[in-house]
PDB file as gemmi writes it, atoms N, CA and C in Angstrom:
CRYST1    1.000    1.000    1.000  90.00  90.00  90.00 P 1                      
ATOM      1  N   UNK A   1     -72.006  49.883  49.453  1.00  0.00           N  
ATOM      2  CA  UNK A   1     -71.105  50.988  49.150  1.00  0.00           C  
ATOM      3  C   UNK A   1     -71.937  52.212  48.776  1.00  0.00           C  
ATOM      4  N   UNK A   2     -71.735  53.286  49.159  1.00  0.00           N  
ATOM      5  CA  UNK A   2     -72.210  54.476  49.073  1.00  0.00           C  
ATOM      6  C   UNK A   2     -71.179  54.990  47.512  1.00  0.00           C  
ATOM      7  N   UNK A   3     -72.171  55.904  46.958  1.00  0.00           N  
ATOM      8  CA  UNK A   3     -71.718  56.197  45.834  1.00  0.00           C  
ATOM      9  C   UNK A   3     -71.241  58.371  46.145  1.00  0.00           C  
ATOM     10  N   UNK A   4     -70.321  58.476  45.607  1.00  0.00           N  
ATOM     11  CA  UNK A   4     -70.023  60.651  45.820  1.00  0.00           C  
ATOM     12  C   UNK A   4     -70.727  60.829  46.842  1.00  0.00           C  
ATOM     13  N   UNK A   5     -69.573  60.973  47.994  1.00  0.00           N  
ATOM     14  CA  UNK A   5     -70.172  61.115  49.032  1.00  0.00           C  
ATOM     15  C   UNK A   5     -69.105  62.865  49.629  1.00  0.00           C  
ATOM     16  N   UNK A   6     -69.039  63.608  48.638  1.00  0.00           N  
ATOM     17  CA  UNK A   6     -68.999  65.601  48.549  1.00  0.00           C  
ATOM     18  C   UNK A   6     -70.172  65.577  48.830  1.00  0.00           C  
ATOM     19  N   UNK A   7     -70.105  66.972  49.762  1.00  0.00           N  
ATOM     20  CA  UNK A   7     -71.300  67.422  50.475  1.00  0.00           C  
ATOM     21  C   UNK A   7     -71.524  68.708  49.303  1.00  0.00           C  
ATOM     22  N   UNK A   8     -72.597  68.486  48.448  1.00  0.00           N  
ATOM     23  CA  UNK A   8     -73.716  69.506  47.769  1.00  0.00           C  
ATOM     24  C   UNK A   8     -74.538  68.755  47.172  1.00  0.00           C  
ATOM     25  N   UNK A   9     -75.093  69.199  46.588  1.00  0.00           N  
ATOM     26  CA  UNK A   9     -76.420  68.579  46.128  1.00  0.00           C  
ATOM     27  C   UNK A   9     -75.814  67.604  44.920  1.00  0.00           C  
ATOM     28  N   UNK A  10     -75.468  68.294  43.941  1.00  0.00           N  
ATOM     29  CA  UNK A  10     -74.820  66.743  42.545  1.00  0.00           C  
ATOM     30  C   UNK A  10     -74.328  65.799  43.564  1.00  0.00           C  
ATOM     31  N   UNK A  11     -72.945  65.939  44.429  1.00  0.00           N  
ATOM     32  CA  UNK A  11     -72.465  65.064  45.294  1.00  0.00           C  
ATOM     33  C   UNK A  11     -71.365  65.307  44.556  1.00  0.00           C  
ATOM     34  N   UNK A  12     -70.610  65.187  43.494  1.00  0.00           N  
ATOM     35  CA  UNK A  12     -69.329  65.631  42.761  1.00  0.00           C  
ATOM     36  C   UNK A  12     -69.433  66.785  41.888  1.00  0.00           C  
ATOM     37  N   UNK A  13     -70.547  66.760  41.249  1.00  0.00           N  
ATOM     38  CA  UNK A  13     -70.285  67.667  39.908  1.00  0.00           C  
ATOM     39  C   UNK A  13     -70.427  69.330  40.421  1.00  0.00           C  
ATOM     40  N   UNK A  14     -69.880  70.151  39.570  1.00  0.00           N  
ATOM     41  CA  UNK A  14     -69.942  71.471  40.294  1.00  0.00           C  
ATOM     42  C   UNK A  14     -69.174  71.935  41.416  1.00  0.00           C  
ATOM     43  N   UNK A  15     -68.714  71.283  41.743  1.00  0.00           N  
ATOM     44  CA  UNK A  15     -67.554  71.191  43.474  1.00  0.00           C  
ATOM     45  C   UNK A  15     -66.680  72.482  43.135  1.00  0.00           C  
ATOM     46  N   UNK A  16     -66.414  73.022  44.259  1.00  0.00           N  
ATOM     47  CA  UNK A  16     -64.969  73.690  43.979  1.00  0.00           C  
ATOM     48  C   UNK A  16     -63.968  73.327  44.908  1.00  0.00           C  
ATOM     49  N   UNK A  17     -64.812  73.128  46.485  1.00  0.00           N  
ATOM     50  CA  UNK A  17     -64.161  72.465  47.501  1.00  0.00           C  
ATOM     51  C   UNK A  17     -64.987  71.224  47.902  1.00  0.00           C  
ATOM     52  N   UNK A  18     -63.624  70.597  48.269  1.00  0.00           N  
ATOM     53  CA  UNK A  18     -64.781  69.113  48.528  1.00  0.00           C  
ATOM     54  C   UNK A  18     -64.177  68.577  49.744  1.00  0.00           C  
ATOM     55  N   UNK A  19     -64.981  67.654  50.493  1.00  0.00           N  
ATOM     56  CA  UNK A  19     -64.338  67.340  51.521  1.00  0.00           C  
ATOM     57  C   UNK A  19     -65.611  66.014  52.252  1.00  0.00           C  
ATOM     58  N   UNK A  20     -65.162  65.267  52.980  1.00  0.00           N  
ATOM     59  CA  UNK A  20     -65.895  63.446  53.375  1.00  0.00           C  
ATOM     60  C   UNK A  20     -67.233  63.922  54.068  1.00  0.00           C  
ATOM     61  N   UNK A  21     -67.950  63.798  54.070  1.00  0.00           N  
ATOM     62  CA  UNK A  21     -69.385  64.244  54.535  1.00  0.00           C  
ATOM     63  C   UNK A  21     -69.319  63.393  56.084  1.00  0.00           C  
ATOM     64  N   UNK A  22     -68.439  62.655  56.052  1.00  0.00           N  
ATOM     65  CA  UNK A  22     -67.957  61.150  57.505  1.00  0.00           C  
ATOM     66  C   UNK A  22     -67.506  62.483  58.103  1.00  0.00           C  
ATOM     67  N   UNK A  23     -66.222  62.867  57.827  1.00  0.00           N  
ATOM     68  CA  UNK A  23     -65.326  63.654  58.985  1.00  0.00           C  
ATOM     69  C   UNK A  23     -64.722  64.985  58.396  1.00  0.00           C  
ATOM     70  N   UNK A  24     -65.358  65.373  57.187  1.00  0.00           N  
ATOM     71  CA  UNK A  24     -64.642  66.537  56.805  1.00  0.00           C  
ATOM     72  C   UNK A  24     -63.143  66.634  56.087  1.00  0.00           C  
ATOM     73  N   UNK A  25     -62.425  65.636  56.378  1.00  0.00           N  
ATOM     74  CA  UNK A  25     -61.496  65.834  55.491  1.00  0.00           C  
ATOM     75  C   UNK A  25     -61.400  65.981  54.470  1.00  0.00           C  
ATOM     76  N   UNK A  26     -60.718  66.978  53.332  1.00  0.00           N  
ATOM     77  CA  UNK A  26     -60.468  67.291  52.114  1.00  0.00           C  
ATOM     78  C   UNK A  26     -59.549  65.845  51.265  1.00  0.00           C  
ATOM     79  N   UNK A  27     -58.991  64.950  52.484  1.00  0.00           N  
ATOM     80  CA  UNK A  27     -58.040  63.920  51.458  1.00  0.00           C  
ATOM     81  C   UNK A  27     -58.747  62.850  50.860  1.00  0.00           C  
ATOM     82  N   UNK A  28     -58.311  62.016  49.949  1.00  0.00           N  
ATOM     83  CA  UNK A  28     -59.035  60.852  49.726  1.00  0.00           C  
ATOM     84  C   UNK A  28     -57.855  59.891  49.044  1.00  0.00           C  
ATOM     85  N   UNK A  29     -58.218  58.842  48.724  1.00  0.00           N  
ATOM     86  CA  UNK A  29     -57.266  57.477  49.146  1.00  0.00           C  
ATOM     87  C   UNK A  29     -58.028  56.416  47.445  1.00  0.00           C  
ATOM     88  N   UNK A  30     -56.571  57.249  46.896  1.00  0.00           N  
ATOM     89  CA  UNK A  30     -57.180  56.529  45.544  1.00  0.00           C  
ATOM     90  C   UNK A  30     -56.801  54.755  45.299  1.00  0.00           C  
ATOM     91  N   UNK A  31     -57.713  53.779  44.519  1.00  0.00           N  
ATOM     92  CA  UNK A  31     -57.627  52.367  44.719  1.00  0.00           C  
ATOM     93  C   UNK A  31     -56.212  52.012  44.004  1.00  0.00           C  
ATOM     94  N   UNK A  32     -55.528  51.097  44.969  1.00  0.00           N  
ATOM     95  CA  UNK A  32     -54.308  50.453  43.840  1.00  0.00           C  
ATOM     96  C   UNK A  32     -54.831  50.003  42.818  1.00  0.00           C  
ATOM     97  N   UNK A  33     -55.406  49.343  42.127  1.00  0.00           N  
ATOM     98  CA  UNK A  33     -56.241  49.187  40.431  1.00  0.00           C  
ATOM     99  C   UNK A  33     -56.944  49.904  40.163  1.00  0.00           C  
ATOM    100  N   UNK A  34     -56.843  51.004  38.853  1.00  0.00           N  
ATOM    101  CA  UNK A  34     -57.198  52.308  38.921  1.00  0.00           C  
ATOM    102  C   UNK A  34     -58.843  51.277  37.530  1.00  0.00           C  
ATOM    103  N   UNK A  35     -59.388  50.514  38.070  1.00  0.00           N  
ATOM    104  CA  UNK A  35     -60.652  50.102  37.321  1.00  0.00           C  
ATOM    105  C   UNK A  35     -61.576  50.819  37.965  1.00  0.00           C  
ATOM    106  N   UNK A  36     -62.775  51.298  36.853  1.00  0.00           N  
ATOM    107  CA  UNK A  36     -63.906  51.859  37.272  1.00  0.00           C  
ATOM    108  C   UNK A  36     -64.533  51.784  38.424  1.00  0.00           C  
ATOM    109  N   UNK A  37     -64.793  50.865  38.900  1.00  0.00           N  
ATOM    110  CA  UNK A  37     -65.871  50.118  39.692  1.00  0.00           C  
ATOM    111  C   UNK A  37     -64.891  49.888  40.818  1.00  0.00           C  
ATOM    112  N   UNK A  38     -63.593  50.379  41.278  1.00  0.00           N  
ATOM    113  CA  UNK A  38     -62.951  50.296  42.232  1.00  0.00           C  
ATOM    114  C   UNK A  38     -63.291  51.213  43.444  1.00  0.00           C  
ATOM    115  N   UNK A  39     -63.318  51.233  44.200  1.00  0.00           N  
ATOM    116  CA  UNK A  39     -63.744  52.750  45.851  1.00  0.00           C  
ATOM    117  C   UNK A  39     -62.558  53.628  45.959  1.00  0.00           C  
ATOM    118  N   UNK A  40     -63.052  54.819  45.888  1.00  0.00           N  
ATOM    119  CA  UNK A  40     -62.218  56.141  46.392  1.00  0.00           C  
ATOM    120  C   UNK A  40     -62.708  56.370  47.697  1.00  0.00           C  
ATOM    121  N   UNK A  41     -61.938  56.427  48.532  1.00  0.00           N  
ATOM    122  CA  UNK A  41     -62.123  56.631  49.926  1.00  0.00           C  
ATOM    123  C   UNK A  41     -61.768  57.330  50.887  1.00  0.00           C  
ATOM    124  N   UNK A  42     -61.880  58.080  52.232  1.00  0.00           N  
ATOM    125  CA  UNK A  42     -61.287  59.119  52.543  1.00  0.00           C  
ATOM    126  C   UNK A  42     -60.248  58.808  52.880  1.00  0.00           C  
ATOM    127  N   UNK A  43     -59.065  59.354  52.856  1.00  0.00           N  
ATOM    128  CA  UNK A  43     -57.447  58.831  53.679  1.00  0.00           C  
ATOM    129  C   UNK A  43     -58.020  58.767  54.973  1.00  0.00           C  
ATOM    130  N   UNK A  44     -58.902  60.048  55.536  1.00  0.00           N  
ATOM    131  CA  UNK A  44     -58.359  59.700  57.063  1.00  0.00           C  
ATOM    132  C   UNK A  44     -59.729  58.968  57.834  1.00  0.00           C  
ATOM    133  N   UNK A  45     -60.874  58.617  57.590  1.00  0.00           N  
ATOM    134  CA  UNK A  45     -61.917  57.771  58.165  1.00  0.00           C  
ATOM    135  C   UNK A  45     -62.095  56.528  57.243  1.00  0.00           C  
ATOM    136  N   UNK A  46     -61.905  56.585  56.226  1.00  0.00           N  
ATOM    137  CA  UNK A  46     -62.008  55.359  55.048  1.00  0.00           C  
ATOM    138  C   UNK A  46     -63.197  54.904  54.681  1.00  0.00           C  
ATOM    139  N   UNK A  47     -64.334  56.276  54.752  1.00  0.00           N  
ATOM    140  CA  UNK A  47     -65.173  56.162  54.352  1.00  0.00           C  
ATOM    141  C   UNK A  47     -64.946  56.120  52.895  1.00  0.00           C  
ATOM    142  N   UNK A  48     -66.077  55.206  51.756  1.00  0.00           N  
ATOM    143  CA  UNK A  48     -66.077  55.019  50.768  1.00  0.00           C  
ATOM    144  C   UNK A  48     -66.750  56.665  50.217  1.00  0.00           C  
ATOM    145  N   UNK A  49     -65.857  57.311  48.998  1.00  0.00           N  
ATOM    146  CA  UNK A  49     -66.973  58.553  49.053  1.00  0.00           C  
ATOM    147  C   UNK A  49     -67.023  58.088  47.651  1.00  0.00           C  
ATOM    148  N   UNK A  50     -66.504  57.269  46.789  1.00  0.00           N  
ATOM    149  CA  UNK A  50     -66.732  57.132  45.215  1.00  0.00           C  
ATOM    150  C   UNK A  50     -66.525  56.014  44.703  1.00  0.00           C  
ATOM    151  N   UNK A  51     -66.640  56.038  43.456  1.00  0.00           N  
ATOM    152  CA  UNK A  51     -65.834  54.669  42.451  1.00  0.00           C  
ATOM    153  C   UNK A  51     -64.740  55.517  41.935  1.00  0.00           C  
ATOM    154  N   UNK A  52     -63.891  54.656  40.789  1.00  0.00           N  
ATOM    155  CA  UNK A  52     -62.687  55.994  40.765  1.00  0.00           C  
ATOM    156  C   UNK A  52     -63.062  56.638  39.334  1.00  0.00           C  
ATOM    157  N   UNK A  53     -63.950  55.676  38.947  1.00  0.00           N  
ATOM    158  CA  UNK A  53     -64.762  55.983  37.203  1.00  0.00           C  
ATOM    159  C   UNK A  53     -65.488  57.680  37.799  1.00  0.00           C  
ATOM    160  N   UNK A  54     -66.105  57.582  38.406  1.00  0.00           N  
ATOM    161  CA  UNK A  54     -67.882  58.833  38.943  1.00  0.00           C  
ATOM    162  C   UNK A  54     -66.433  59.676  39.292  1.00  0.00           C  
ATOM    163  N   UNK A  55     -65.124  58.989  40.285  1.00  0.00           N  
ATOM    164  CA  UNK A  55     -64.313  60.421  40.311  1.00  0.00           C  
ATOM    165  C   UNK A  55     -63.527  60.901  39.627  1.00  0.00           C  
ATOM    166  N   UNK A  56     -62.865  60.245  38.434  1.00  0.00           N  
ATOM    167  CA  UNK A  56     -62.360  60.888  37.477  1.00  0.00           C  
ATOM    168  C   UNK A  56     -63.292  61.365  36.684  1.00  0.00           C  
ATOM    169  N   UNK A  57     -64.424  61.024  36.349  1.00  0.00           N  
ATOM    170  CA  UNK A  57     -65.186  61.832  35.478  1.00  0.00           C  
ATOM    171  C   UNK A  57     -65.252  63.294  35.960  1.00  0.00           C  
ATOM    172  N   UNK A  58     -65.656  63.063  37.334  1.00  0.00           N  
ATOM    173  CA  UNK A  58     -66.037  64.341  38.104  1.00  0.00           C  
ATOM    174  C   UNK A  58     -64.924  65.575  37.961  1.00  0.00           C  
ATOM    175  N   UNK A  59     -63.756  64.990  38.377  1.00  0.00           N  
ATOM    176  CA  UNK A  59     -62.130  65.925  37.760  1.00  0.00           C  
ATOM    177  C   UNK A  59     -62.360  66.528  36.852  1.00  0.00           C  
ATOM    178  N   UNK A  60     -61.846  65.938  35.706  1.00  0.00           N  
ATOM    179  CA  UNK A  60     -61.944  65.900  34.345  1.00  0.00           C  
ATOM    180  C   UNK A  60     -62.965  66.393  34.166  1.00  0.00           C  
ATOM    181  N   UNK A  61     -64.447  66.693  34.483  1.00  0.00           N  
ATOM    182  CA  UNK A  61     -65.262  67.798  33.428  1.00  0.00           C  
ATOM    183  C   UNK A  61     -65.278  69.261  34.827  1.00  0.00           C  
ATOM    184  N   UNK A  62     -64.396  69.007  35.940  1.00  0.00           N  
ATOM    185  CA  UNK A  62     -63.959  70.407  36.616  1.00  0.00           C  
ATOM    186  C   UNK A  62     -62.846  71.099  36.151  1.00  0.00           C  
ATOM    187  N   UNK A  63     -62.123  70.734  35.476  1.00  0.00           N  
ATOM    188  CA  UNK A  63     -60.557  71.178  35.136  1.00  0.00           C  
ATOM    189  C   UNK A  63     -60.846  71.766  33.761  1.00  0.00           C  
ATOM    190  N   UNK A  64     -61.608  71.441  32.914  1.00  0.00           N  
ATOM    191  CA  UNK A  64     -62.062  72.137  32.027  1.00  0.00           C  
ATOM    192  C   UNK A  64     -62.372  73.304  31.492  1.00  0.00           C  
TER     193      UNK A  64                                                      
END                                                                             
């Protein structure tokens, strides 16, 4: 499994737009068990771009 897979250099942190480094899409495909260590993935290639822990963190210190 590939870990923040946003195209910039952190890979999440700092983002303003984000989108699958696979195919560009902006969507992503959050896990039915919202546990850490679960995969965030793109809706539309299903590439793995996170865990849902690295992506809520990532939210949460952008919304700030």
């Amino acid at each position: 499994m590939s870990d923040c897979s946003w195209e910039n250099e952190s890979r999440l942190s700092g983002w303003r737009e984000f989108h699958c480094v696979e195919c560009g899409s902006p969507s992503v495909s959050i896990p039915n068990n919202l546990g850490d260590n679960d995969e965030v993935k793109c809706q539309r290639c299903g590439f793995v771009v996170s865990t849902w822990g690295n992506f809520k963190a990532s939210i949460e210190s952008n919304i700030r």
